[in-house]
C-alpha positions as CSV (number, residue, x, y, z in Angstrom):
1,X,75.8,-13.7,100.1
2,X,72.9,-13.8,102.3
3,X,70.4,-17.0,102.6
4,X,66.9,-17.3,102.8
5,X,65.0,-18.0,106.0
6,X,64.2,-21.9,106.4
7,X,60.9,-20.9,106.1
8,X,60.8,-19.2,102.7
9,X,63.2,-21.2,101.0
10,X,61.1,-24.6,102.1
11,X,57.7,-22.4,100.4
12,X,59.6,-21.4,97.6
13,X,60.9,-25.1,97.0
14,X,57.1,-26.8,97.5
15,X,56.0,-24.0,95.1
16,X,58.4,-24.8,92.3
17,X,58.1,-28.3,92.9
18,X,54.5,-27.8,92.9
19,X,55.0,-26.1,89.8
20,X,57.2,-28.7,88.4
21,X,55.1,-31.6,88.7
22,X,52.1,-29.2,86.7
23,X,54.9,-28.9,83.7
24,X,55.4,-32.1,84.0
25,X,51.4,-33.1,83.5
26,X,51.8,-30.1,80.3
27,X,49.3,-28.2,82.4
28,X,51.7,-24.8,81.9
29,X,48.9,-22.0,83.3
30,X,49.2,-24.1,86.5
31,X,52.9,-24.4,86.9
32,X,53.4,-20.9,86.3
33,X,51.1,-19.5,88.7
34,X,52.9,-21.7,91.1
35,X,56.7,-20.5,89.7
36,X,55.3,-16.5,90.1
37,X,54.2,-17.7,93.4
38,X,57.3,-18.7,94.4
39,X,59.1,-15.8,92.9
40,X,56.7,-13.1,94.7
41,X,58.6,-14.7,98.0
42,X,61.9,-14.1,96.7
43,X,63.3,-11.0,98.7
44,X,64.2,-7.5,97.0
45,X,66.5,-7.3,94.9
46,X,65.3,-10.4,93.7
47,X,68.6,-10.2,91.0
48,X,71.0,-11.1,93.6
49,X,69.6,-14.3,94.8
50,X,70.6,-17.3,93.2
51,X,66.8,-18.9,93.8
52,X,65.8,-16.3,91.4
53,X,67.7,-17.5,89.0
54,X,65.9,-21.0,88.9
55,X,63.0,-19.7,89.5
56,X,63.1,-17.4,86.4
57,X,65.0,-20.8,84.5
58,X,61.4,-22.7,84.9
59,X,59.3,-20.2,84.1
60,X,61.4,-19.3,80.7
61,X,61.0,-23.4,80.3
62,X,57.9,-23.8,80.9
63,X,57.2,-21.1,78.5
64,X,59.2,-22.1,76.0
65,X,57.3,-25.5,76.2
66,X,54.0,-23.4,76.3
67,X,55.5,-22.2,73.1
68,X,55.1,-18.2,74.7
69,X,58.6,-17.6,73.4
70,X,58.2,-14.0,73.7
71,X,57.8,-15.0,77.7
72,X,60.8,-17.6,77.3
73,X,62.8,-14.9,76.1
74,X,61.9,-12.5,78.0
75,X,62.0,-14.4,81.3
76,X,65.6,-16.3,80.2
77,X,67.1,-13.1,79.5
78,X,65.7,-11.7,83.2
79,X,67.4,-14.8,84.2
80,X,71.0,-13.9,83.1
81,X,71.2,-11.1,85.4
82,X,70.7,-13.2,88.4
83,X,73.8,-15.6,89.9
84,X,74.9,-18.4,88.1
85,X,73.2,-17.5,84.8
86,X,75.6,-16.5,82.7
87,X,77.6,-20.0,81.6
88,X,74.4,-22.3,82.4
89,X,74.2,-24.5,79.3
90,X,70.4,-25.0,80.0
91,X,69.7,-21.7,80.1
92,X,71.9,-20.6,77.2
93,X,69.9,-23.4,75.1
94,X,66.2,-22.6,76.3
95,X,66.7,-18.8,75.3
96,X,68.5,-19.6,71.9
97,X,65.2,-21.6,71.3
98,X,63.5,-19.1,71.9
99,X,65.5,-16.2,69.7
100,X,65.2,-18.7,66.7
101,X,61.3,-19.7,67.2
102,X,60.8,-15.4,67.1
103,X,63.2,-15.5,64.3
104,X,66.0,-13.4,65.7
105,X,69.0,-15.4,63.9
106,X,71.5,-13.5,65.1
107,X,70.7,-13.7,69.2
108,X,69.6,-17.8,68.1
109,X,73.1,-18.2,67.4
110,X,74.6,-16.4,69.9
111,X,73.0,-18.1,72.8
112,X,73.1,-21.8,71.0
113,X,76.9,-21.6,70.7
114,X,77.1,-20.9,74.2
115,X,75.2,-23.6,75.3
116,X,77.1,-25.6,73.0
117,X,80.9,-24.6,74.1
118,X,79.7,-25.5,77.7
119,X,78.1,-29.0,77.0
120,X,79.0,-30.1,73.3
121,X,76.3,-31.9,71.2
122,X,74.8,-33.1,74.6
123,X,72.9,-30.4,75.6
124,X,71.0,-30.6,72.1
125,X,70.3,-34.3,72.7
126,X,66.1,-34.9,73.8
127,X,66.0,-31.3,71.5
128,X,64.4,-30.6,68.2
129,X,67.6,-31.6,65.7
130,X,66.7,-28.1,64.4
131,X,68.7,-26.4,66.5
132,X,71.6,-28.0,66.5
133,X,71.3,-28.0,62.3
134,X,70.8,-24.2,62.8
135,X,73.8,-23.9,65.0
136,X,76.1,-26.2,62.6
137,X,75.1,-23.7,59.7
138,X,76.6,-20.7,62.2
139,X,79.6,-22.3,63.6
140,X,82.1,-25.3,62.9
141,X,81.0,-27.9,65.3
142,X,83.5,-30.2,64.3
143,X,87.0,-30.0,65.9
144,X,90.2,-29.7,64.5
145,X,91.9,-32.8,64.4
146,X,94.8,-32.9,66.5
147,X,98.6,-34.3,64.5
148,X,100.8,-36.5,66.8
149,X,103.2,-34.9,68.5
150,X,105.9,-36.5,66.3
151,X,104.3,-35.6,63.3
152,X,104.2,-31.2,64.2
């Protein structure tokens, strides 16, 4: 795969960090214009770079935290058809939040239990418990116990 230029990949990194430190203040309207920002450098076809893909991870965050979860969804699932995507526990989580807050059960669950083979419990922990109560009504989150091997 082909690599940014030095000098778009350091704007596109002082953008999103830019944009990172806004989240972090909650001032969301801020660190979005400064993820599109970044984004508007990224080259066409801007699916088959791996920057877009955490580019379009913060600003499905940031909405999600903005609670826009149309935006989180839409953005998340934009996300998925970039590099890397598809497996990413973080993104897998962040759009199941956002499929249950629009009440769409079905994609919740889907995108929860994914996060949830990758990292376990741990990728729920910092979250709302909702979720993972959601995700235990949907699944069997408890493993089968193993029998010795003397015991089989």
């Amino acid at each position: 795969m082909e690599e940014l230029d030095d000098k778009t990949y350091a704007e596109i990194q002082e953008l999103c960090e830019a944009g990172d430190r806004f989240a972090d203040q909650s001032d969301f309207s801020a660190a979005l214009e400064k993820y599109w920002n970044a984004f508007d450098l990224v080259p066409e076809p801007k699916t088959a770079w791996d920057t877009t893909t955490w580019i379009l991870t913060a600003i499905g965050d940031t909405n999600f935290l903005a609670n826009d979860f149309r935006a989180g969804a839409d953005n998340l699932s934009n996300a998925m058809h970039c590099p890397g995507a598809i497996g990413n526990p973080f993104i897998h989580i962040r759009l199941g939040q956002c499929q249950f807050e629009l009440g769409n059960m079905e994609r919740a669950a889907d995108e929860l239990t994914r996060a949830y083979a990758v990292k376990g419990e741990e990728i729920f922990f910092g979250e709302d418990p909702k979720y993972l109560e959601f995700l235990k009504t949907r699944i069997d989150t408890n493993p089968p116990k193993k029998k010795a091997w003397w015991k089989r």
